[in-house]
C-alpha positions in Angstrom: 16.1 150.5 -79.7 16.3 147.3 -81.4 12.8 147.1 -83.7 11.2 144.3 -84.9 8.6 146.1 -87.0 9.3 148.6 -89.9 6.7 151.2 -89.1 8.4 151.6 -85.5 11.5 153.3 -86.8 9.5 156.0 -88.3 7.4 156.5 -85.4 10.3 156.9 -82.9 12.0 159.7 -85.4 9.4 161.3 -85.4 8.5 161.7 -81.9 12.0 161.1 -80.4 14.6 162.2 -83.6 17.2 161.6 -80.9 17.0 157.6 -80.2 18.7 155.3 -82.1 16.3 152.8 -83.7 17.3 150.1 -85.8 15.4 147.9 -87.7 16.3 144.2 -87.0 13.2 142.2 -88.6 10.7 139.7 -86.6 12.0 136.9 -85.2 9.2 134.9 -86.2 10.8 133.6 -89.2 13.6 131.9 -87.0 11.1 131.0 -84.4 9.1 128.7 -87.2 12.0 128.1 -90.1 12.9 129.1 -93.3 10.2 127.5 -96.2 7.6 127.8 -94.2 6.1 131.3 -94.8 3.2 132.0 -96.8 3.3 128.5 -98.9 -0.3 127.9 -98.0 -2.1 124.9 -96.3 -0.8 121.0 -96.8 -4.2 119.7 -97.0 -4.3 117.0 -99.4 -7.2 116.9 -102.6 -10.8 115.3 -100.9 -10.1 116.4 -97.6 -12.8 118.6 -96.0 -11.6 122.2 -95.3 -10.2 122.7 -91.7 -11.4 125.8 -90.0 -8.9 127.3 -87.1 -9.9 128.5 -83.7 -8.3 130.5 -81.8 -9.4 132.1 -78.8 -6.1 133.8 -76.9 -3.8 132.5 -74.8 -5.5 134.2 -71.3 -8.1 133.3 -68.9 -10.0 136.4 -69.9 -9.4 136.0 -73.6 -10.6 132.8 -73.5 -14.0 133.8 -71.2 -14.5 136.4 -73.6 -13.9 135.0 -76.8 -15.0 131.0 -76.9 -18.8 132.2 -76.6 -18.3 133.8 -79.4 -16.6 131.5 -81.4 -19.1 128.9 -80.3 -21.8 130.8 -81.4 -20.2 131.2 -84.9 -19.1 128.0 -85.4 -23.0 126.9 -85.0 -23.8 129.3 -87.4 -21.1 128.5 -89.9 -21.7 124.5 -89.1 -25.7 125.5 -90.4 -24.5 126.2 -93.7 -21.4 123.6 -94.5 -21.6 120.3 -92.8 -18.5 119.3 -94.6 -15.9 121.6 -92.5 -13.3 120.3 -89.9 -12.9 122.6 -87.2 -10.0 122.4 -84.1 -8.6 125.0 -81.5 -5.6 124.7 -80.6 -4.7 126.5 -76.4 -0.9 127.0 -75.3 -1.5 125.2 -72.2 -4.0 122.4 -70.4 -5.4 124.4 -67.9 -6.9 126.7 -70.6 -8.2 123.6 -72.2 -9.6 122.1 -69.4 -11.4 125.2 -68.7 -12.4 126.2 -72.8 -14.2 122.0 -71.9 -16.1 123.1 -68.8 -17.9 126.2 -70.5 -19.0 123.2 -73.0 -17.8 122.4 -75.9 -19.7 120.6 -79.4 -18.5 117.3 -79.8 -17.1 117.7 -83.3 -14.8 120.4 -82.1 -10.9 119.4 -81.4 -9.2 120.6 -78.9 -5.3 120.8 -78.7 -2.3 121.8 -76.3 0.0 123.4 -78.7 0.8 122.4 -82.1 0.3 125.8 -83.4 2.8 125.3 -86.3 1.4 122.1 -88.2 -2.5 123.3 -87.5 -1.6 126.6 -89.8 0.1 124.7 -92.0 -3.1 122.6 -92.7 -5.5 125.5 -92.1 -7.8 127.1 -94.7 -9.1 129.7 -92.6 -8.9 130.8 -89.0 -10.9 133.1 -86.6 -8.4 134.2 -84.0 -8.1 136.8 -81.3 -5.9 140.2 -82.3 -3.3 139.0 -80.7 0.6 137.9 -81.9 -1.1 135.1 -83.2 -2.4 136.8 -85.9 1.4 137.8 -87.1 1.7 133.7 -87.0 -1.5 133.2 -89.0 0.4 135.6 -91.9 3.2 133.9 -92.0 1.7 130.7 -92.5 -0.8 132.5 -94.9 -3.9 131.5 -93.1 -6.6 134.3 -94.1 -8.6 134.9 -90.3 -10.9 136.7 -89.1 -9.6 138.5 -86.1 -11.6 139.7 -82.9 -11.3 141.2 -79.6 -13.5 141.9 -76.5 -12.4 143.1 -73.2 -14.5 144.8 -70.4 -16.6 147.6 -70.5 -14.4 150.0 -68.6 -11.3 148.8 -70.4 -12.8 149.4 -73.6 -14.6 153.0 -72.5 -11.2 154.2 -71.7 -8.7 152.7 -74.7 -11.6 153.6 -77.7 -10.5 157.2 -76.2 -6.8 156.7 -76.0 -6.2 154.3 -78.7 -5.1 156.3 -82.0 -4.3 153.4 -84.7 -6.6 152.4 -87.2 -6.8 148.5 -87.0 -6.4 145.9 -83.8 -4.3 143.2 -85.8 -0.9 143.2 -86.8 -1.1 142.7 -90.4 -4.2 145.2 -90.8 -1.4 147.4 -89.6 1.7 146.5 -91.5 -0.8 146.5 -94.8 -2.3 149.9 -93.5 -5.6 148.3 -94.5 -7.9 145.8 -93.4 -6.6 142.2 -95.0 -8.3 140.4 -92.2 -11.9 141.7 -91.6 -11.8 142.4 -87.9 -14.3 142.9 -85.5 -13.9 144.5 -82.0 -15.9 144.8 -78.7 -19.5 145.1 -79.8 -18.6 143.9 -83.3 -18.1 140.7 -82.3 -20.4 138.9 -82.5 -21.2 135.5 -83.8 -23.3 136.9 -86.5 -20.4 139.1 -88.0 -17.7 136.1 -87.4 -20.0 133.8 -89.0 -20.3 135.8 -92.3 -16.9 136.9 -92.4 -15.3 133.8 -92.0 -17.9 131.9 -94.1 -17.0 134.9 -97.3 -13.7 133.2 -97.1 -14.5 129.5 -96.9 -16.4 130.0 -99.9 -15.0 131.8 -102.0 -11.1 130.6 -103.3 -10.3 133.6 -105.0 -10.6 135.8 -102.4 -8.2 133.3 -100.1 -5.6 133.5 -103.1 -5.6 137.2 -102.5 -5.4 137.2 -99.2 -2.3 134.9 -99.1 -1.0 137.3 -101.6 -1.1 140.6 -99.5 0.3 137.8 -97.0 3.2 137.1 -98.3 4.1 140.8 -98.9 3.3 141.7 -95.3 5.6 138.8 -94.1 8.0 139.9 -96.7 8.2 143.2 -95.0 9.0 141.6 -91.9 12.6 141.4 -92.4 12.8 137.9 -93.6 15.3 135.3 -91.4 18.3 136.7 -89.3 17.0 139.4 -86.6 18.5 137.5 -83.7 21.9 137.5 -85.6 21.2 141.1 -86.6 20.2 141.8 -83.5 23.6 140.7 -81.9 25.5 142.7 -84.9 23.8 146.2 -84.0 24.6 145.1 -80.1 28.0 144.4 -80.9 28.5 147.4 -83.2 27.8 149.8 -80.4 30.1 148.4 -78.1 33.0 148.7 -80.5 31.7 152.0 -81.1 32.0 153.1 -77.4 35.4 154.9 -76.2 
């Protein structure tokens, strides 16, 4: 098993001592580039703070999720005028459809472009998807949600054993991004969370701190070539 996260190697040894599991590292750093990482937003001094949606990359997730967003970003909008606020969807269809449920007018909406909009980014409220291992590395602090159905959710809350929903909740074994899931999230709890960080700069600077050692952790640049060493290693290895 070729890992791309350093808690899984543990995990399999303990529960299957007999697999070989090697730690590669995330690809994410190769995906995006070197110097990227956690170096914080590019937004130049006067420029309002921008404020990052992002709903999921699914039909559902996006059915599920925009209301919610919506509602928050009303709330948040109540209580500083001066914010900048754009989503960015992975394809047109899913914007098409995020602009038929009705959108405000002073959101932006964008097909792709992921990288440049966390480089900018102050703060983003994102589903707990991968996305939110892309919002570490470009140091974004989020606030992270989920909803899915009510039988989906009746049967994982009783199957489901780790603590947090986000990726770099779990990497920091604690709760970097505040999260909120199924009934939690709501616009009211978004609102909050996301406005705690919008206001408050030293809390951001620590966020990007733990960041940075969570993306650290992730193996840094390489895994596709380390990838192909392991690979090639075993073959050699064979008789």
């Amino acid at each position: 098993v070729l890992s791309i996260f350093p808690f899984e190697k543990d995990w399999y040894a303990k529960r299957v001592p007999q697999l070989r599991v090697e730690f590669v590292g995330h690809p994410i750093a190769d995906r995006f580039g070197e110097g990227q990482g956690t170096s914080g937003n590019v937004r130049g001094g006067g420029v309002a703070p921008l404020l990052l949606l992002l709903p999921g990359s699914r039909t559902s997730e996006l059915a599920r999720h925009l209301p919610v967003m919506i509602g928050a970003l009303a709330l948040i909008r109540s209580q500083m005028q001066n914010l900048r606020v754009r989503m960015a969807l992975p394809s047109e269809s899913l914007v098409q459809q995020a602009k038929a449920r009705g959108l405000p007018v002073n959101l932006e909406v964008q097909v792709g472009g992921l990288p440049e909009l966390l480089a900018e980014a102050d703060v983003a409220i994102a589903s707990t998807g991968t996305v939110t291992t892309e919002c570490a590395y470009f140091g974004v602090p989020t606030v992270a949600l989920y909803k899915t159905s009510w039988s989906t959710w009746q049967i994982a809350r009783h199957i489901v054993k780790v603590k947090y929903a986000a990726m770099p909740n779990l990497l920091a074994n604690e709760e970097v991004f505040p999260e909120f899931i199924q009934d939690a999230a709501v616009p009211e709890n978004i609102a909050k969370a996301a406005l705690e960080l919008l206001r408050d700069e030293g809390r951001r600077a620590r966020v990007k701190a733990k960041l940075t050692e969570i993306v650290a952790s992730l193996g840094g640049p390489g895994a596709t070539r380390r990838a192909a060493h392991v690979i090639v290693e075993l073959l050699k290895a064979k008789p």
